[in-house]
C-alpha angles and dihedrals in degrees: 000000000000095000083050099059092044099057087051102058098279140294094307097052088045095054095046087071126099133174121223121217111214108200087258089069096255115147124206131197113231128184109213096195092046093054098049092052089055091054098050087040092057086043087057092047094046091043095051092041090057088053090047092058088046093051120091156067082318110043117212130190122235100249093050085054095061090028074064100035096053091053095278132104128085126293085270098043087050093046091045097047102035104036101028114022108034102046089059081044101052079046089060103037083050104049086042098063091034089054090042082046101045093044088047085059100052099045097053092043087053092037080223124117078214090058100101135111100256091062097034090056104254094131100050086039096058076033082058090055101047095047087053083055096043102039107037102031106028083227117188126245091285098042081054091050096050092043093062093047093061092030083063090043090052091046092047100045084040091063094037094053093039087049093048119115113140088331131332123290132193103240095047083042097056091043090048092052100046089050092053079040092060095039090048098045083052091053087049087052088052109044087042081066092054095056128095122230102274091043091048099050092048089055093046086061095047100048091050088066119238147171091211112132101010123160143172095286090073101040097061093053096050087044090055101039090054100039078054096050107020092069088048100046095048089045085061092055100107097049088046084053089048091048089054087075091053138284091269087046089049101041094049079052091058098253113140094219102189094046087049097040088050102051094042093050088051095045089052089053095043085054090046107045088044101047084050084045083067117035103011123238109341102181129215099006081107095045106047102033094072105053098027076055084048089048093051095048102039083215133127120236131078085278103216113171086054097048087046088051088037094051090046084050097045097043099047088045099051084052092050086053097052099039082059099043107041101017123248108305110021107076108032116207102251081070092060096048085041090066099032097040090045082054100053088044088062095050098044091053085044091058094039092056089051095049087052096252099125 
């Protein structure tokens, strides 16, 4: 018994758990703390979404914003919140939990807390896609868009292919990732050199991250491309747990561990790629959702359903900061996870050292 709560995180963790019985005798494993995390998460998300709608060059209170929201409020309330303000909202809520997803994924692929896009090069590389758009061929909003999408794809096939040798392990695909990271940051610098003014300022602006602007043809995008993944991804949780014991472990299992590793990798690039297509390079948000969800939970397990609500709640509420403390549009919100998340990067290397990791 003993032996058992250790390996899940501990007494605590073991007793939070409780198994639910359906009338057709199938029994489900729920984690009550776990649970509960995702729904004050959500709560945060929704709280500080709500704030965000009411902040501007035209306050309004809370209660106008759901008065609104619910079909209420006056012709300009409904034209402010619904035309101007949620859209840039959804935006944020979206690329939050693709970017906590995608880095969930990731880290628990690699087994290593390093292993997110940010650091394996996922976000330069969709960065890389948008400047050739930008820079060479002067392409409008949607062309950009679309650059850095492929620009991420390519980045993302280009690591797994490159970290490939009998299958794909953590440690070869953290170092892979790190090495592109550094070639493509070097092809950004350049072709940041080769652009005129105009071009290179767009760009600049670009590149920082920021939900400045947003509409609703970002939104719908975003909306399909996650009701499609999010159910697939989660519906691939229990052989991502069992991988997390090793590939021999997980295929006498009956886990098929390439299929699983592949789609899930893909389905972390495709989030990525898609989440920095529509509101550029916001840093950190990948990196720190994940742990800062395990944390939370106390529980093992690449935690996925927390880091996608954590990621929607720490995006939308750095948005929220800087909006306050800066106004709208001149701080734009890539800045904020840049701080916090370099922060929490120091201190996780910090800890890791300490614990004898690295």
């Amino acid at each position: 018994m003993k032996s058992a709560e250790k390996s899940t995180g501990g007494g605590a963790a073991h007793g939070a758990a409780r198994a639910l019985r359906t009338p057709g005798g199938l029994s489900v494993r729920v984690d009550v703390r776990a649970v509960t995390v995702v729904v004050l998460l959500l709560a945060a998300a929704f709280t500080a979404s709500v704030l965000l709608i009411g902040t501007g060059d035209f306050p309004m209170s809370a209660g106008d914003v759901l008065k609104t929201l619910l079909g209420g409020g006056d012709p300009g309330q409904q034209f402010i919140v619904n035309e101007l303000r949620l859209p840039r909202v959804l935006v944020g809520l979206l690329v939050g939990a693709s970017l906590g997803l995608g880095g969930a994924l990731f880290q628990a692929i690699s087994r290593n807390p390093l292993g997110s896009p940010d650091i394996l090069g996922l976000g330069q590389g969709a960065t890389a896609g948008a400047l050739v758009v930008i820079v060479l061929f002067s392409g409008s909003a949607s062309e950009v868009t679309l650059g850095a999408l492929v620009g991420g794809l390519v980045t993302g096939l280009s690591i797994y292919v490159l970290a490939w040798k009998r299958g794909v392990h953590g440690y070869r695909l953290v170092l892979v990732g790190i090495g592109i990271s550094a070639i493509v940051t070097a092809v950004n610098g350049y072709l940041m050199t080769k652009a005129d003014l105009v071009d290179a300022s767009r760009a600049l602006v670009w590149m920082t991250g920021s939900l400045s602007g947003r509409d609703w043809a970002q939104v719908w995008p975003l909306t399909a491309l996650c009701a499609v993944l999010v159910p697939l991804v989660l519906a691939n949780a229990r052989g991502l747990r069992m991988m997390e014991m090793g590939d021999d472990v997980s295929n006498a299992l009956g886990v098929r561990v390439e299929r699983v590793r592949m789609l899930l990798m893909v389905s972390a690039v495709l989030l990525t790629a898609a989440a920095t297509a529509a509101a550029g390079p916001v840093s950190f948000v990948a990196l720190t959702a994940p742990q800062l969800a395990r944390r939370l939970t106390r529980s093992p397990g690449p935690n996925l359903l927390p880091s996608l609500c954590m990621g929607a709640a720490l995006l939308v509420t750095a948005d929220w900061v800087s909006q306050r403390l800066f106004g709208a549009d001149q701080l734009p919100v890539g800045v904020v996870t840049g701080v916090v998340g370099g922060v929490y990067l120091l201190w996780l290397l910090v800890t890791e050292r300490r614990a004898g990791r690295i």
